[in-house]
RODO-2510 file (C-alpha; in nm, 4 decimals, decimal comma):
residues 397
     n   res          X          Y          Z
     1     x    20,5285     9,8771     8,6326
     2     x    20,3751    10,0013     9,0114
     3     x    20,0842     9,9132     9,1124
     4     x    19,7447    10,0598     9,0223
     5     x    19,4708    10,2453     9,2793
     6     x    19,1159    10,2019     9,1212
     7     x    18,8913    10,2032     9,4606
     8     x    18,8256    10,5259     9,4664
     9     x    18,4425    10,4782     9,5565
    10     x    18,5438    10,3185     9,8744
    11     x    18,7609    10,6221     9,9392
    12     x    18,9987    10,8787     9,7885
    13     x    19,3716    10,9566     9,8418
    14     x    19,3700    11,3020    10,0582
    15     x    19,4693    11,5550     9,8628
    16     x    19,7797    11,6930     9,9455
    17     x    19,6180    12,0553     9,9373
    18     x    19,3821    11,9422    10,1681
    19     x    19,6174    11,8605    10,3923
    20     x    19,8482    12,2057    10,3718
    21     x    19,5176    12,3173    10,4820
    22     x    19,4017    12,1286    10,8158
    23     x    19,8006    12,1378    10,9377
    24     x    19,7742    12,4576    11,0935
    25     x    19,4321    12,3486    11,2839
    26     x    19,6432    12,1312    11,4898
    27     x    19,9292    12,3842    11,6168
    28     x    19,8370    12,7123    11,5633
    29     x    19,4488    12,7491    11,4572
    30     x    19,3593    12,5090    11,7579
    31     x    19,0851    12,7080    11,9493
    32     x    18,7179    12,5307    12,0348
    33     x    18,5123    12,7284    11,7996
    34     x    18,2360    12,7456    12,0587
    35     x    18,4801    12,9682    12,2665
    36     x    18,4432    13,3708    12,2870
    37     x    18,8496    13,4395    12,3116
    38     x    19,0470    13,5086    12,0346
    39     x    19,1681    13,1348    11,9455
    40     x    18,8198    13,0149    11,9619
    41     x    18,7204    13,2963    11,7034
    42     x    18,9797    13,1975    11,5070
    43     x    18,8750    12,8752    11,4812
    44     x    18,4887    12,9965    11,4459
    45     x    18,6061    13,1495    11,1449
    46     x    18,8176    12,8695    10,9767
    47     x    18,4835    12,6594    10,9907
    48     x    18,2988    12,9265    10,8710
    49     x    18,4965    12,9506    10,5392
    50     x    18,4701    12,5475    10,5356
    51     x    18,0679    12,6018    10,5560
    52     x    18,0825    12,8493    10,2832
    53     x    18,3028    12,6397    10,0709
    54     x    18,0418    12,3167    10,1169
    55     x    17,7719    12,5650    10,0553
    56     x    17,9342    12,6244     9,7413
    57     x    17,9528    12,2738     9,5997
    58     x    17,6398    12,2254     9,6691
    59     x    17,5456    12,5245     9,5136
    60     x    17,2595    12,5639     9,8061
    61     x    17,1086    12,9184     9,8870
    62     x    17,3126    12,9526    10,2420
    63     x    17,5663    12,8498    10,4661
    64     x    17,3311    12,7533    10,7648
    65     x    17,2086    12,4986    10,5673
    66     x    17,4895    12,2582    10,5618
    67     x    17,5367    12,0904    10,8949
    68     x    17,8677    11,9146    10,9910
    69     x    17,8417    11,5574    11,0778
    70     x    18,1016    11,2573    11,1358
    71     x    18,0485    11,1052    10,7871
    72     x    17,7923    11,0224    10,5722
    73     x    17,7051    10,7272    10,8035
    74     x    17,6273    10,9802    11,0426
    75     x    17,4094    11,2323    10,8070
    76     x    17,1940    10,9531    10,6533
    77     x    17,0768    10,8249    10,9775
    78     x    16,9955    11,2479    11,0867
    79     x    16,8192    11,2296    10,7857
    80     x    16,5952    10,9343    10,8148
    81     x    16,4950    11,0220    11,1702
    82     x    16,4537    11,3743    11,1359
    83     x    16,1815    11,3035    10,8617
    84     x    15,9568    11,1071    11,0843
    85     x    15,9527    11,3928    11,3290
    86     x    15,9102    11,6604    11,0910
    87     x    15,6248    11,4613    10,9290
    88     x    15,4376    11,3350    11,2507
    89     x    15,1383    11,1073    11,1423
    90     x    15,3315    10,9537    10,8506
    91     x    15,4966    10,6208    10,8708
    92     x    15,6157    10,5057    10,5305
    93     x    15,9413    10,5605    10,3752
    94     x    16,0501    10,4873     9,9865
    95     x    16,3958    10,3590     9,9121
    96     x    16,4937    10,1854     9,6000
    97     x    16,6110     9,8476     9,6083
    98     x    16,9772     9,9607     9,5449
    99     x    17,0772    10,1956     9,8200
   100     x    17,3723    10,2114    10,0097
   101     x    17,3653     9,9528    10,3174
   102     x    17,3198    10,2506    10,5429
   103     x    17,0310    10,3896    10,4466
   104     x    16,8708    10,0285    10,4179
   105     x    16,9883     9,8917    10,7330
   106     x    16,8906    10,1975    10,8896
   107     x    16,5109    10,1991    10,7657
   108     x    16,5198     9,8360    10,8748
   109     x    16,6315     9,9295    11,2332
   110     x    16,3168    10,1767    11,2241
   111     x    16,0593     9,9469    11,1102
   112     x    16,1689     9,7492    11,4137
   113     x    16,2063     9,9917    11,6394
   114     x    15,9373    10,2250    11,5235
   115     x    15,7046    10,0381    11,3545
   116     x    15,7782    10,2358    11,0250
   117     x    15,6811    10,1118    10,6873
   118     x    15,9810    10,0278    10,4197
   119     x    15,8453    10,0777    10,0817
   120     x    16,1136     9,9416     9,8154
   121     x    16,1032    10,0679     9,4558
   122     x    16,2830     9,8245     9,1997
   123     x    16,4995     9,8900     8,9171
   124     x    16,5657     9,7352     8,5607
   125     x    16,8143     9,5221     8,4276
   126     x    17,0799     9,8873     8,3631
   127     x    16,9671     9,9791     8,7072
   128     x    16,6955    10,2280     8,6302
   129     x    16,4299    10,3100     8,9066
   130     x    16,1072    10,1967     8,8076
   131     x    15,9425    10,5542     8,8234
   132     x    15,5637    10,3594     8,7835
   133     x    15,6230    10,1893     9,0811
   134     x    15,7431    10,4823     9,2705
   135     x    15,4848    10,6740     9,1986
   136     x    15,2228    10,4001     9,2910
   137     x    15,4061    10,3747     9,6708
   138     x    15,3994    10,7543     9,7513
   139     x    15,0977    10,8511     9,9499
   140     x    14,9903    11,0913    10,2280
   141     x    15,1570    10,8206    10,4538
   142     x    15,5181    10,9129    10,2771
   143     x    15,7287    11,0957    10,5314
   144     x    16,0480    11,0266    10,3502
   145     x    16,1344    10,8897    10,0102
   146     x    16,5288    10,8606    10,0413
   147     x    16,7056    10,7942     9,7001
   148     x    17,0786    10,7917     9,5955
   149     x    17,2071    11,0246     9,3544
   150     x    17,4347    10,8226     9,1946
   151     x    17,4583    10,4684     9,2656
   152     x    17,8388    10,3268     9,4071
   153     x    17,8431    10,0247     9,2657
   154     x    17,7259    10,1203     8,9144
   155     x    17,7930    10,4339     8,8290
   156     x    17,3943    10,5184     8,7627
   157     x    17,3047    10,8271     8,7913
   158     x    16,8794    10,8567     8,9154
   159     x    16,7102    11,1985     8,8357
   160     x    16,6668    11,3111     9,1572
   161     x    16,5336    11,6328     9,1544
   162     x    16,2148    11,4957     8,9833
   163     x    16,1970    11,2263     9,1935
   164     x    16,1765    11,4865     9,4795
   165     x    15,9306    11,6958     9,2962
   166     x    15,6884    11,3662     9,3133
   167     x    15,7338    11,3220     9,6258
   168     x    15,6267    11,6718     9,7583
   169     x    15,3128    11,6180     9,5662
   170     x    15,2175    11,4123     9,7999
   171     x    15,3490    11,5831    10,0856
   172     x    15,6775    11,4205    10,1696
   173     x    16,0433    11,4859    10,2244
   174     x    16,2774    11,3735    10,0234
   175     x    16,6587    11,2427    10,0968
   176     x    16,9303    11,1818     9,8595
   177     x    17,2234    10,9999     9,9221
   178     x    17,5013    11,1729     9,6884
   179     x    17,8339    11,0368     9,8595
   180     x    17,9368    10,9334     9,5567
   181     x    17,8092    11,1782     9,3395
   182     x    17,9472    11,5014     9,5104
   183     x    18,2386    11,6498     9,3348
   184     x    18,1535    11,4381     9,0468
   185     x    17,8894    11,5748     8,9094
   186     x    17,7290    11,9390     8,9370
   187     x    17,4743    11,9393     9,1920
   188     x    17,3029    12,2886     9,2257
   189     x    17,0476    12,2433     9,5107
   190     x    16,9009    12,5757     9,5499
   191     x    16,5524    12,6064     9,3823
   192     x    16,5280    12,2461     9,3570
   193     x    16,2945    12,0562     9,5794
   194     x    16,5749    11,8464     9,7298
   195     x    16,5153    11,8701    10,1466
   196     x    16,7954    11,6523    10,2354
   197     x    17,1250    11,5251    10,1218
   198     x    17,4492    11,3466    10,2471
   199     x    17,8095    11,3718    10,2039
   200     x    18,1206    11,2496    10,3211
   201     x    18,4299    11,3723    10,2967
   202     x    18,7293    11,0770    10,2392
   203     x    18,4815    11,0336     9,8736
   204     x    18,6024    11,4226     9,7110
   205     x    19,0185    11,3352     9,8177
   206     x    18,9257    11,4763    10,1825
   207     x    18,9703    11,3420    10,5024
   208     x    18,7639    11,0353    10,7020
   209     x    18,5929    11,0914    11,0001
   210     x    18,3979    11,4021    10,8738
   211     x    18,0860    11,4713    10,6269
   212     x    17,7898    11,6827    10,5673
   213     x    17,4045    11,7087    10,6132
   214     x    17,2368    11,9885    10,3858
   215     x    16,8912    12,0918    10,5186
   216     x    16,7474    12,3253    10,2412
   217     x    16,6694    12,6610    10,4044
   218     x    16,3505    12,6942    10,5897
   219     x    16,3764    12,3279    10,7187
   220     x    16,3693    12,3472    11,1157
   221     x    16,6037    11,9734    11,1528
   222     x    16,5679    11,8324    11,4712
   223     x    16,8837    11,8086    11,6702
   224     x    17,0718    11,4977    11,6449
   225     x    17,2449    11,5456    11,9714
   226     x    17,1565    11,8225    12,2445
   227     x    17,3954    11,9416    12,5190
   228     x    17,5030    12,2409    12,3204
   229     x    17,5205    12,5159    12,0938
   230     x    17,7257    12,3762    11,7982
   231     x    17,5507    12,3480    11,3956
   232     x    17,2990    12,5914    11,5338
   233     x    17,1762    12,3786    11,8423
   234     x    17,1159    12,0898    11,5696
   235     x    17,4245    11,8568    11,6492
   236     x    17,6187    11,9477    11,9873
   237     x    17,9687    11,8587    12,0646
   238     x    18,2927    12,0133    11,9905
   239     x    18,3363    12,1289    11,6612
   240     x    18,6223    11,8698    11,4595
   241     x    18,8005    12,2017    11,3055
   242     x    19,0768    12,0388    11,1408
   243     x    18,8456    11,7892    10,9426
   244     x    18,6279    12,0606    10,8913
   245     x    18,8605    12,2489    10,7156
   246     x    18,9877    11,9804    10,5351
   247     x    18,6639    11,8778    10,3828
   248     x    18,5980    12,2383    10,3161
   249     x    18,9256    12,2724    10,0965
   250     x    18,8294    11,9122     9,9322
   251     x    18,4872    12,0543     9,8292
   252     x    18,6518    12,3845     9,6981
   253     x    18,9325    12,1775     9,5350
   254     x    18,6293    11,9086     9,4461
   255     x    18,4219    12,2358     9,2300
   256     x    18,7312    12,3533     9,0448
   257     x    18,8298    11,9755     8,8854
   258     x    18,4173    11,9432     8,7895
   259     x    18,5392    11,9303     8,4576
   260     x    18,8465    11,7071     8,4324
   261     x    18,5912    11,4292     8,6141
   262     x    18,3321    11,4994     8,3087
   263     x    18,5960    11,4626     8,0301
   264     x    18,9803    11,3016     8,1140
   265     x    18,8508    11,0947     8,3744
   266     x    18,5775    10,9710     8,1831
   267     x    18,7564    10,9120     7,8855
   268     x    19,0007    10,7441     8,0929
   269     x    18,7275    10,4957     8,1962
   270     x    18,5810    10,4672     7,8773
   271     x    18,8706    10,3432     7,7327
   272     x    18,9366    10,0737     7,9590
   273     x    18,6304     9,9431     7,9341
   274     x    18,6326     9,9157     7,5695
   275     x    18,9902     9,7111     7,5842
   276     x    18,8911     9,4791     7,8533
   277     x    18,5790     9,3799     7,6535
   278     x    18,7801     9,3374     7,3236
   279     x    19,0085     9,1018     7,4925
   280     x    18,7714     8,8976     7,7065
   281     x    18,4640     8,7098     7,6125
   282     x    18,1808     8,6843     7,8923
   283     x    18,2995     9,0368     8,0099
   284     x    17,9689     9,2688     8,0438
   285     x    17,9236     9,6068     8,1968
   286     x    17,6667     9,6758     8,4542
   287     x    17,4564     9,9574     8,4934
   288     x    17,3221    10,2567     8,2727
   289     x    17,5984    10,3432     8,0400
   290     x    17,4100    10,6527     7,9111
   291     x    17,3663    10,7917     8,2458
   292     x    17,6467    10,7020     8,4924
   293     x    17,9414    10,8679     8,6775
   294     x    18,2213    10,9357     8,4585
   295     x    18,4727    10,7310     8,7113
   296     x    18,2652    10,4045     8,7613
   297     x    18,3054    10,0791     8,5585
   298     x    18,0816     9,7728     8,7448
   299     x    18,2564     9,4925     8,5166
   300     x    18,0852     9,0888     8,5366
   301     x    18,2867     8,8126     8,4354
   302     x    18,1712     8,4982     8,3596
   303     x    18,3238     8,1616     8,5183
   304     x    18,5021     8,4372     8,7638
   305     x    18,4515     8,4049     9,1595
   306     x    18,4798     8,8104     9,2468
   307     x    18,6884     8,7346     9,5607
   308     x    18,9288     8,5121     9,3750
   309     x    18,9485     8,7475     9,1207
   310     x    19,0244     9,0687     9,3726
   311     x    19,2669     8,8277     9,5887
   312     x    19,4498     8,7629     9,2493
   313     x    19,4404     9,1570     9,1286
   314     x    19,5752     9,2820     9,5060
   315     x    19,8550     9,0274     9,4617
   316     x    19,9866     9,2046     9,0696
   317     x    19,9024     9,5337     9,3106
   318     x    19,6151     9,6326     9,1778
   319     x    19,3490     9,7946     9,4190
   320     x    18,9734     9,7165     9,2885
   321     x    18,6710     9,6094     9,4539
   322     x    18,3597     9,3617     9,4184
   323     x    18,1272     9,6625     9,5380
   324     x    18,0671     9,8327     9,7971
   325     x    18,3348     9,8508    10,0935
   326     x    18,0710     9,8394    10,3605
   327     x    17,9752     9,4922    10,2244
   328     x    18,3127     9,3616    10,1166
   329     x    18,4157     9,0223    10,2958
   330     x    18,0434     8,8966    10,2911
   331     x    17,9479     8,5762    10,1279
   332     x    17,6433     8,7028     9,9351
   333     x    17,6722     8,8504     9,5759
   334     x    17,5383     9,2265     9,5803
   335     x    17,2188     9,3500     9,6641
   336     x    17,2462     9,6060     9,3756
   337     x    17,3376     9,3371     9,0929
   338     x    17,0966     9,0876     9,2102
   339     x    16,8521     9,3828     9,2052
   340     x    16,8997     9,4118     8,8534
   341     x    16,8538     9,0998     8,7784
   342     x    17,2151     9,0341     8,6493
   343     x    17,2429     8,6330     8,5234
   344     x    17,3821     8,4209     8,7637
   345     x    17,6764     8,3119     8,5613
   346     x    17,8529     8,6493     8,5934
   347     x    17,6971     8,7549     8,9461
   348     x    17,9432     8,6075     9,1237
   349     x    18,1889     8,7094     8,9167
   350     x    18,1392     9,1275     8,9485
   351     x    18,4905     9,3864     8,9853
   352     x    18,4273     9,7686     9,0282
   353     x    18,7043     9,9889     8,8771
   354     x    18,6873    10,3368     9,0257
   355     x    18,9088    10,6117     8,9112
   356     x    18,9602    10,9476     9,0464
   357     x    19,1748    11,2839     8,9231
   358     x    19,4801    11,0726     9,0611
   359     x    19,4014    10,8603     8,7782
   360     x    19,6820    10,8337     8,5017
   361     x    19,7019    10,6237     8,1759
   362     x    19,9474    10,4055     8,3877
   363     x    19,6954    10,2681     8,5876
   364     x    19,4903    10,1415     8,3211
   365     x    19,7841    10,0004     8,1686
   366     x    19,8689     9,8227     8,4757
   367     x    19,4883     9,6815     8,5176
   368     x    19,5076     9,5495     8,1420
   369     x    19,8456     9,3532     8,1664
   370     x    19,7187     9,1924     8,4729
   371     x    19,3291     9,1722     8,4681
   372     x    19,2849     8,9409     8,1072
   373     x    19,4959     8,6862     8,1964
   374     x    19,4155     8,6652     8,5567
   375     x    19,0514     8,5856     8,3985
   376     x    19,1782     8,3342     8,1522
   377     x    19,3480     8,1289     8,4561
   378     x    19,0776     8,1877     8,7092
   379     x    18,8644     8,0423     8,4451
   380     x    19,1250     7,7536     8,3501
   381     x    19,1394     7,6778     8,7319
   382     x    19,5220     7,7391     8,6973
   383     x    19,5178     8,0201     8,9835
   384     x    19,5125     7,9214     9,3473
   385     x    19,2673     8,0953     9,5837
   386     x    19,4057     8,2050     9,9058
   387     x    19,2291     8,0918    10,2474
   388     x    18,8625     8,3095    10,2935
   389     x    18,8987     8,5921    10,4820
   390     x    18,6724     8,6313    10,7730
   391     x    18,3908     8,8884    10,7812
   392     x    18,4859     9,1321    11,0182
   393     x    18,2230     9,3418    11,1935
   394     x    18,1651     9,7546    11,2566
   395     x    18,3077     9,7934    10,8922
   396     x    18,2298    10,1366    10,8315
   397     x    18,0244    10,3418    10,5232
***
């Protein structure tokens, strides 16, 4: 049987759509789309329709306000600064414990630099925010409260829109993280009171190396880089029009498969789940199974080390992950699971299956003639490890 793919939250196969598309950016659509002649028009226009397609899965009131960025990496950090200048006086932001490593190394590297004030909300055992605390930490010192939308380790899904509703009671901004829910879940900004949110594009089965900052309409964002005319004078340098394009056809492609992610997908998941907990004892899922992404199972073993048990999975060629891809290779169990509280005999011991529309009934076949007995002779000690690898740094989001 071939191998299985199930790390589709550290990124997505690029649709081969999506690639028919951004071909013709290279040889024949290959204007800069800040030029006046005809090939830079050209080009103008093929990120236009990109913008429009965004706009779309977004479902935000207009074009202008999505912004094209590097990557998500790239948005977040726009995001975080641009509050503190568009809300001078303040210097608190609100995160929850369980963010992505971005957006908490990144409010670290402001309270250092700028003196700012982290405040972190906690979460419950299914990681659930604790919505008494965050209400007790927003004040008319909030400039930013900065939550995901869906969490990538877990699967949880927060209720952002009234989280940002409490925080513009007090005046804020609010920032949400949805990387891993766009093109997952409908998201429907306009008439919300969203200000800010992130997206990349290798997440939806588009390419790396380009992403998206919406700015609801009405929000003046300060420029993230000057020197020219690009995004509206908000973020200068040449325009990246084949990545452009291609995460504009992922996000179109991304709106139309809405569905399959809410039902086969899901179903898919659920499935799997369900048989891997029949067969093994000590197997738990993590997170809030009532509210979660339909393609995210955060699985705990107990007696399991996680990097043994990966190691042993990529060998029977089965791509899975212990969490997040930012903080894979590090010693340390997850930030999100110890968060929750999760029992130390299976926090060591956590695997994240993450499916995608690429997902077929073969790969969860392949997962369950390999994954129970890998557990059963991890836990037997009858399974080598291989050598550690070495942390390497500049591992990107």
């Amino acid at each position: 049987m071939a191998g299985a793919y199930l790390d589709n939250n550290a990124t997505t196969r690029v649709d081969p759509r999506v690639v028919e598309a951004m071909l013709p950016c290279f040889t024949e659509c290959y204007g800069n789309a800040a030029s006046s002649h005809g090939p830079g028009a050209a080009a103008a226009r093929a990120v236009r329709g990109a913008r429009q397609q965004v706009q779309a899965l977004l479902g935000a009131a207009s074009e202008h306000d999505v912004a094209f960025t590097s990557g998500a990496t790239e948005s977040i950090h726009w995001a975080l600064q641009a509050a503190l200048e568009l809300r001078p006086g303040r210097d608190e932001v609100v995160v929850s414990a369980v963010e992505h490593p971005v957006v908490l190394a990144t409010c670290a590297h402001l309270a250092r630099r700028e003196g700012l004030t982290v405040r972190t909300v906690g979460v419950d055992g299914r990681g659930r925010l604790d919505l008494a605390a965050y209400r007790r930490v927003l004040t008319e010192r909030t400039a930013l409260a900065s939550m995901m939308w869906a969490n990538n380790e877990t699967g949880t899904v927060f209720e952002v829109v009234s989280l940002a509703a409490l925080a513009h009671e007090v005046g804020a901004l609010f920032h949400t993280d949805a990387v891993q829910a766009a093109g997952r879940v409908p998201l429907r900004l306009q008439g919300t009171p969203i200000d800010l949110l992130s997206l990349s594009g290798h997440k939806l089965h588009g390419p790396k190396g380009v992403g998206a900052l919406y700015a609801r309409s009405g929000l003046r964002l300060p420029p993230l880089f000057r020197g020219g005319r690009q995004e509206r004078g908000r973020r200068a340098g040449t325009e990246n029009v084949p990545g452009i394009v291609g995460l504009g056809r992922a996000a179109a492609l991304a709106l139309e498969h809405l569905d399959e992610e809410a039902t086969r997908v899901r179903a898919l998941r659920d499935q799997l789940e369900a048989s891997l907990l029949a067969r093994l004892e000590g197997c738990a899922v993590e997170g809030d199974t009532a509210s979660r992404l339909g393609n995210t199972s955060c699985l705990t073993f107990e007696g399991v080390d996680g990097e043994e048990l990966l190691a042993g999975l990529d060998r029977a060629g089965v791509a899975a992950s212990s969490g997040s891809a930012c903080a894979s290779g590090q010693p340390e169990p997850s930030h999100v699971l110890r968060a929750m509280r999760v029992p130390p005999a299976r926090l060591g011991g956590a695997l994240r299956l993450s499916l995608s529309r690429d997902s077929r009934p073969d790969d969860a076949a392949r997962v369950l003639e390999v994954l129970p007995p890998l557990v059963l002779a991890l836990r037997a000690g009858r399974v080598t490890p291989p050598p550690p690898a070495r942390a390497e740094e500049g591992v990107s989001a």
